[in-house]
C-alpha positions as CSV (number, residue, x, y, z in Angstrom):
1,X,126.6,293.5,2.2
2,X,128.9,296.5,1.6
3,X,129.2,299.4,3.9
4,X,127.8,301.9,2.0
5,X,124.6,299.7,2.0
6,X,124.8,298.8,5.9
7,X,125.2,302.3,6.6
8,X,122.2,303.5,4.5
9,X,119.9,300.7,5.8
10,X,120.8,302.2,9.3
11,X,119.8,305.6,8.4
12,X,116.5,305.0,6.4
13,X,116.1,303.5,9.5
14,X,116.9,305.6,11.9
15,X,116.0,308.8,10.3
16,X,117.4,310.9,13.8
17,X,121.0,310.2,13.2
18,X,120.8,311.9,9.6
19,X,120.9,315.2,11.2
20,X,123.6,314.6,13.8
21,X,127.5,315.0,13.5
22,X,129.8,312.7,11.5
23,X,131.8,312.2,14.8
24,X,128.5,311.3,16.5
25,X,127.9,308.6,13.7
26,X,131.2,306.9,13.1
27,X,131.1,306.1,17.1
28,X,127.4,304.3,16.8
29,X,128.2,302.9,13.4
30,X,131.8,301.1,15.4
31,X,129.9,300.1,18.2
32,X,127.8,298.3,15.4
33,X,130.5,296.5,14.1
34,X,130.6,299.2,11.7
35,X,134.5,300.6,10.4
36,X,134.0,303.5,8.3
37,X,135.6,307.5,7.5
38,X,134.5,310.5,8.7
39,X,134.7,311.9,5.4
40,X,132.7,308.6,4.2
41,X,130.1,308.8,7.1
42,X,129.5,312.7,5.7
43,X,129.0,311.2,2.0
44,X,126.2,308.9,3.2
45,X,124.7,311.1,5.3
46,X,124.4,313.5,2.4
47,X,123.1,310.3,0.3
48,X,120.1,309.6,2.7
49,X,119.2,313.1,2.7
50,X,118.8,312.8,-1.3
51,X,116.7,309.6,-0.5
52,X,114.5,310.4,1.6
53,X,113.6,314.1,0.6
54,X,110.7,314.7,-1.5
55,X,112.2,316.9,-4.9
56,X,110.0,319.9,-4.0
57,X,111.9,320.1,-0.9
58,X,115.3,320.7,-2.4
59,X,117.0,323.5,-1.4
60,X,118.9,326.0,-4.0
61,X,122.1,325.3,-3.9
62,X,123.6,328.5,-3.7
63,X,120.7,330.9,-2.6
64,X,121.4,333.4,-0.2
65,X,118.4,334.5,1.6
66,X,117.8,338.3,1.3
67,X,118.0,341.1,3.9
68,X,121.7,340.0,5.4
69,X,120.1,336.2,6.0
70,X,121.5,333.4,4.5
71,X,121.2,329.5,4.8
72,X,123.7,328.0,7.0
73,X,122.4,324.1,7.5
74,X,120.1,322.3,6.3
75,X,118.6,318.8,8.2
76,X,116.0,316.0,8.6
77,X,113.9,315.7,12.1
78,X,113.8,312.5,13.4
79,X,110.1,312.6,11.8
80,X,111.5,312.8,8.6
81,X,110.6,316.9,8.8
82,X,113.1,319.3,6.9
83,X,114.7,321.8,9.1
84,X,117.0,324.9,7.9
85,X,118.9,326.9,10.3
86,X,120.3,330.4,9.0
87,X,122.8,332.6,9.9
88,X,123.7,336.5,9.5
89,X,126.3,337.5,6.3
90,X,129.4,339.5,7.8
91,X,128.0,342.5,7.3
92,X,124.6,341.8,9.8
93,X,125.8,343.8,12.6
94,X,122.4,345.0,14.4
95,X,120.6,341.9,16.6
96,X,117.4,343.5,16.3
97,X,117.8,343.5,12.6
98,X,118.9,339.8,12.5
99,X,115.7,338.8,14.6
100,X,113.3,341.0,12.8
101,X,114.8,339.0,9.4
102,X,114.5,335.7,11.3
103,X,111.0,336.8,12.1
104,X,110.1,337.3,8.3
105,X,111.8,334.0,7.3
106,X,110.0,331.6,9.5
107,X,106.3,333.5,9.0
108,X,106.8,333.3,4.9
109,X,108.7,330.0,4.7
110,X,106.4,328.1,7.6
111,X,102.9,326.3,6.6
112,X,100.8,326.7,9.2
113,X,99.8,323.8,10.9
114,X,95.7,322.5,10.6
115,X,96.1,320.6,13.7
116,X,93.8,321.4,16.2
117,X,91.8,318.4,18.4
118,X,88.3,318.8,19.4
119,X,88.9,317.1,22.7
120,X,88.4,319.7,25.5
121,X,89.8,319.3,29.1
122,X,87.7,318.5,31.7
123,X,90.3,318.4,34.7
124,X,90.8,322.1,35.3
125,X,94.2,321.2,36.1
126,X,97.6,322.4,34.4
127,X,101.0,320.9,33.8
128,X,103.7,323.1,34.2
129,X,107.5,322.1,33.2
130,X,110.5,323.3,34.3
131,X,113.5,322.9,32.8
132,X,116.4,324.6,33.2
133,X,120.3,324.6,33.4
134,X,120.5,322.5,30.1
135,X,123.9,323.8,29.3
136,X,123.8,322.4,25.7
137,X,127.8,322.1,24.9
138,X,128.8,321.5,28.4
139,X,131.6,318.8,28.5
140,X,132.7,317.3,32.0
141,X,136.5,316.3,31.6
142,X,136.7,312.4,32.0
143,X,139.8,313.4,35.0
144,X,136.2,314.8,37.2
145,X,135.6,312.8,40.1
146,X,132.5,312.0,38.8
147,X,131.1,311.0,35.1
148,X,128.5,313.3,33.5
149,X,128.6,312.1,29.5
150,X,126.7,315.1,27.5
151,X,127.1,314.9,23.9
152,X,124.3,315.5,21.6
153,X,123.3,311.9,21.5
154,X,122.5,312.2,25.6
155,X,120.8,315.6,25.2
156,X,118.1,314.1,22.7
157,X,117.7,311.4,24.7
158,X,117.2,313.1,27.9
159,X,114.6,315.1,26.3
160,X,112.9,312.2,24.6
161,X,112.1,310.8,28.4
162,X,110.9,313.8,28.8
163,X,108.4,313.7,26.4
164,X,107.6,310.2,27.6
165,X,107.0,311.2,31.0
166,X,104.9,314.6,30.0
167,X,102.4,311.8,27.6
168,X,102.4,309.8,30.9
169,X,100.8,312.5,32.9
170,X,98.4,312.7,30.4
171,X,97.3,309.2,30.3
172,X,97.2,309.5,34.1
173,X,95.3,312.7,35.2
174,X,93.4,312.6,31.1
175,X,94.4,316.3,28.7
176,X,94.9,319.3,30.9
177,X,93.3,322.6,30.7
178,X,96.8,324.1,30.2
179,X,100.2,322.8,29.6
180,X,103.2,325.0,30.4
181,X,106.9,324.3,29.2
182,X,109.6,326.8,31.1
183,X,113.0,327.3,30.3
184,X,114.5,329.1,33.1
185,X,118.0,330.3,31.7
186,X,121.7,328.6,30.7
187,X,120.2,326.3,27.9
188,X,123.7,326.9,26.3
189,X,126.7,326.1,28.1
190,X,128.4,330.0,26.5
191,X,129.2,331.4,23.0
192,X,133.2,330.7,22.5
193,X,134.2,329.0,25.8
194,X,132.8,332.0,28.2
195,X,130.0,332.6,29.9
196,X,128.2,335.7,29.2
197,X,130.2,337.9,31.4
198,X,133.0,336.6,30.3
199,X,136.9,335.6,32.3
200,X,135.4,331.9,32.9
201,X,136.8,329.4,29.9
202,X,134.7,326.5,29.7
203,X,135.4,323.0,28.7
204,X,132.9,322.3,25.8
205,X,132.2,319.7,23.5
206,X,130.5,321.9,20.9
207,X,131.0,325.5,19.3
208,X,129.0,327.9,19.8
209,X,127.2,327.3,16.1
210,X,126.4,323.8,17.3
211,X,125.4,324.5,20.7
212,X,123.1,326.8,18.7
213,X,122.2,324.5,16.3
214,X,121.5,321.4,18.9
215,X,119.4,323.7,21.2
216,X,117.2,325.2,18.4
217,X,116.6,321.5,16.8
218,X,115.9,319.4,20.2
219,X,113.5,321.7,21.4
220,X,111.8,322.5,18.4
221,X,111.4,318.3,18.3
222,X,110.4,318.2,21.5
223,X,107.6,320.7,21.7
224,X,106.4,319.2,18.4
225,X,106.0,315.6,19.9
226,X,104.3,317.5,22.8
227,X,101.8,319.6,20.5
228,X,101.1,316.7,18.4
229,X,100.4,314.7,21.6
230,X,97.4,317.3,22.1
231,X,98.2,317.3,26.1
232,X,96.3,320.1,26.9
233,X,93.5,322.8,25.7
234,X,96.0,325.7,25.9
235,X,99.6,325.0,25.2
236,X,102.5,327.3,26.6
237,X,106.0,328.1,25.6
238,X,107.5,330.3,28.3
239,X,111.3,331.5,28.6
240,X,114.0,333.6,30.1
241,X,117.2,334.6,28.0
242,X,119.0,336.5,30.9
243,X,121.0,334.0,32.9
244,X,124.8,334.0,33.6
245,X,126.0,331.3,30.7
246,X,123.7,332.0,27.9
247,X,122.8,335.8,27.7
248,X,122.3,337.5,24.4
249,X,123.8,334.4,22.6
250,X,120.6,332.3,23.7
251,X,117.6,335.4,23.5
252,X,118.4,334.5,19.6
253,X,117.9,331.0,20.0
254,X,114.5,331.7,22.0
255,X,113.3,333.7,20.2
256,X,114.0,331.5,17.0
257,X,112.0,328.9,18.8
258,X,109.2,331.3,19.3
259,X,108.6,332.5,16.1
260,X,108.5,328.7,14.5
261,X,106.1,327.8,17.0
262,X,104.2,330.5,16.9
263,X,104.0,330.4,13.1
264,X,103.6,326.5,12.4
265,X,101.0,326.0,16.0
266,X,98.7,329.4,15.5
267,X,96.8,328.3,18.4
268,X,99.4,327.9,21.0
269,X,101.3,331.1,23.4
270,X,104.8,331.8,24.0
271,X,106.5,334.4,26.0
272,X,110.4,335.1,25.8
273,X,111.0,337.5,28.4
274,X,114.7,339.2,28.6
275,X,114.4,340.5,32.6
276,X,115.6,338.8,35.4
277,X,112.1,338.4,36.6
278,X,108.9,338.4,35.0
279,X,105.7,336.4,35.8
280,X,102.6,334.8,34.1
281,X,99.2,334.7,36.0
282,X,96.9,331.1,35.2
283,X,93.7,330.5,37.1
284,X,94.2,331.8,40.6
285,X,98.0,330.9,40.4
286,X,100.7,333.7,39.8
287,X,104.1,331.9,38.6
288,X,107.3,334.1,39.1
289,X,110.0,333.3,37.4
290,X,113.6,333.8,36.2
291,X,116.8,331.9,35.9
292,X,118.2,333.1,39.2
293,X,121.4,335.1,38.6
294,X,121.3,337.7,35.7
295,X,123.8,338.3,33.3
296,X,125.5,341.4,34.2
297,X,124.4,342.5,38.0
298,X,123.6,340.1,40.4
299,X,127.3,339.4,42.6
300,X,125.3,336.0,43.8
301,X,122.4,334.6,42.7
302,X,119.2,334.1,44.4
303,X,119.9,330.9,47.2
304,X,119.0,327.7,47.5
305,X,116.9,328.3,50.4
306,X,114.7,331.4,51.3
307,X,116.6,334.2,53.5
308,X,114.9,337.1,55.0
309,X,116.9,339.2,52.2
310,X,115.1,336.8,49.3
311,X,112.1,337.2,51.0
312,X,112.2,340.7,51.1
313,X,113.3,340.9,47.2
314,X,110.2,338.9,46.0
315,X,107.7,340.9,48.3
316,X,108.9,344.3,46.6
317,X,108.4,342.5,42.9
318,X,105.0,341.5,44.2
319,X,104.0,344.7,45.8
320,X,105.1,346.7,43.1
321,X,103.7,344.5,39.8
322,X,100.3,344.4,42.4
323,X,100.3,340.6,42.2
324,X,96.8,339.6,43.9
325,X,96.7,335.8,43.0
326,X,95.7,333.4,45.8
327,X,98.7,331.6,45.0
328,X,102.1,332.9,44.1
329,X,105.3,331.0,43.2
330,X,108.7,331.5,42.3
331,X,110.1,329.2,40.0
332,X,113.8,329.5,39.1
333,X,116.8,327.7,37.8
334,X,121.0,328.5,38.5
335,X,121.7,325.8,41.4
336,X,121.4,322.7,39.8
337,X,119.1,321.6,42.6
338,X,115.5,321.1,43.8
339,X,113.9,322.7,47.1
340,X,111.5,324.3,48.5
341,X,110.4,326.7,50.8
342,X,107.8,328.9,51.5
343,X,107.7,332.6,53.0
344,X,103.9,334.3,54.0
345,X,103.3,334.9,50.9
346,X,104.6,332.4,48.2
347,X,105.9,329.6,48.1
348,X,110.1,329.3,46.5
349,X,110.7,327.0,44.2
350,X,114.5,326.0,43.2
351,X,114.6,323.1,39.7
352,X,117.5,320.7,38.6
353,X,119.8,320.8,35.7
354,X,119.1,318.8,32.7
355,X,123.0,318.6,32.4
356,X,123.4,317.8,36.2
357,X,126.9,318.7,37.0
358,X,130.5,319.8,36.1
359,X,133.5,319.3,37.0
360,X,134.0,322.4,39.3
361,X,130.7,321.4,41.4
362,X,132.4,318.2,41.2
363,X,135.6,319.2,43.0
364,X,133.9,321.5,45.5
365,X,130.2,320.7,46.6
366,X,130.2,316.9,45.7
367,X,128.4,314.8,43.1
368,X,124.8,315.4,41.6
369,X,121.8,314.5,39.7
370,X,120.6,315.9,36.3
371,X,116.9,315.9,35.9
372,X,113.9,318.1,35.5
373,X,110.9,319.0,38.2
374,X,107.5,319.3,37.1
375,X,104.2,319.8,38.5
376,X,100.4,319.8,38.6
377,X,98.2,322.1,40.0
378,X,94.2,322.4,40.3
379,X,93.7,325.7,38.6
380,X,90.9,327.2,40.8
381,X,92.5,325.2,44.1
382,X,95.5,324.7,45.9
383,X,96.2,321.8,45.3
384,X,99.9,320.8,43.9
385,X,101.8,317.5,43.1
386,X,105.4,318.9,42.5
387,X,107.5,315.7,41.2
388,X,110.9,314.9,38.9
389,X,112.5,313.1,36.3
390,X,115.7,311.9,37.1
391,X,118.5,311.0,34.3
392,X,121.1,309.2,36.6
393,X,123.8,310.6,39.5
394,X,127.0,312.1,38.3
């Protein structure tokens, strides 16, 4: 059999790998016993895209998209979905602007989905996932003491066990009243090797178009399989863009995020927030959340473990938003760790990295693991079973 034809049969096959780099292919194609080019392993990805698409959903060739929008990349979802990612022309200066345009894309070039199960939830319970710190183009030097491999490859699969796990909760405890997926800030590792404040090069493994483009794709994927999985009555997309890595250059990517959802899934709820803190109320539970350390005016961050200081901080939020829940809860991200504590009146919650560690934690606090917490609470109770996936120590 020629390589050409091995290399097809792989990707009919394995839809997934269509969509993912050249580099990323060659490297699973040799450790099939496969010896091709980059510039070949480009030719046939190009060549199973013609196969498997369906000639009304060919793109034109060299259409711009109006209002300073244009096509930038064009893929297959491991479902064999078409995805198309855009970018601003030179002269797209205003963000607003380029989100408003994004905005109009995705509501006139989305079909609403018809999807919508009949089962109801009986439980009364929700399921709430936090993940955070997923510093998408974060590469840890193979000279660390430790080993962290993070290429795209890793990132899909770490969020594929997630799925698995989330569809295991549901066979377990039966479909929730409400299912809430949180991204708590630094999803992307920094736009051009810094993070958002800038004086900190970072060793990366992707640009900042890729860490985009990874981020955008992988999550969209992911909250897919977990719609389609009809997991709960109410489904929940809920994010913060102002973190100390991600910023500005990740509020675009959320908010990308949000509008497909939000167009394809009528029936489901998002919130993008852009403030440090900002909080949701569900049943007599009051979540409070935020990534921990802001992007421009927080010296530290919030700590690992509740100080009188902390404490104090989160009793003036509460006091003066007038939160009355039963139940309050701070969930944030920044550490790279789980903990908690609780103060009189809430209970502080700190939630691993999906990356798990870099070198500089490496060399100064010590090895760690990557993973994501998640719990389960009785809506009208309080009742909680906060547990964790864990990818693997550094």
């Amino acid at each position: 059999m020629s390589v050409r034809r091995e290399v097809l049969d792989f990707l009919l096959d394995h839809q997934g790998w269509i969509k993912k780099s050249p580099k990323d292919l060659q490297q699973r194609l040799y450790n099939l016993g496969i010896e091709t080019s980059i510039d070949d392993v480009r030719k046939y990805q190009a060549e199973a895209r013609v196969i498997i698409k369906e000639p009304s959903e060919e793109p034109e060739a060299e259409a711009d998209i109006t209002d300073g929008m244009k096509v930038k990349k064009v893929w297959v979802t491991p479902q064999g979905k078409m995805g198309v990612s855009y970018e601003a022309s030179p002269e797209e200066e205003s963000e607003s602007s380029v989100i408003e345009t994004i905005e109009r894309i995705v509501k006139e070039g989305v079909t609403p989905c018809s999807f919508k199960s009949s089962e109801r939830s009986t439980n009364k319970k929700m399921l709430s996932v936090f993940t955070s710190d997923k510093h998408i183009g974060a590469r840890t030097p193979l000279n660390s003491i430790y080993s962290n491999p993070y290429g795209r490859d890793e990132i899909y699969e770490r969020h594929e066990k997630l799925v698995e796990r989330i569809i295991k909760q549901k066979e377990t405890f039966g479909k929730f009243e409400t299912f809430c997926f949180f991204d708590l800030g630094d999803a992307l590792d920094g736009a051009d090797n810094n993070t958002v404040r800038g004086g900190h090069i970072l060793p990366q493994n992707l640009d900042s178009r890729e860490q985009l483009d990874t981020f955008i794709e992988v999550t969209i994927m992911t909250l897919e399989s977990l719609i389609e999985a009809d997991v709960a009555n109410d489904f929940w997309f809920i994010a913060t863009s102002n973190d100390n890595h991600a910023g500005s250059f990740g509020h675009g990517a959320l908010r990308a995020i949000q509008m497909y959802i939000q167009a394809k899934y009528p029936f489901t709820k998002t919130l993008v927030t852009s403030k440090p803190l900002e909080h949701i109320t569900f049943g007599d539970h009051t979540y409070i959340f935020g990534h921990g350390k802001d992007d421009a005016d927080m010296r530290s961050g919030l700590p690992l473990n509740l100080n009188e200081k902390t404490e104090n901080f989160i009793n003036d939020y509460i006091d003066r938003k007038k939160l009355s829940s039963k139940y309050i809860h701070v969930q944030k991200g920044d550490l790279h760790q789980s903990s908690t504590n609780y103060g009189k009146r809430f209970r502080y919650c700190n939630n691993m990295s999906m990356y798990g560690s870099s070198k500089w934690i490496h060399s100064n606090f010590g090895s760690g693991k990557a993973g994501v917490n998640y719990e389960i609470i009785e809506l009208y109770g309080d009742e909680i079973h906060r547990s964790r996936i864990i990818y693997g120590h550094d």
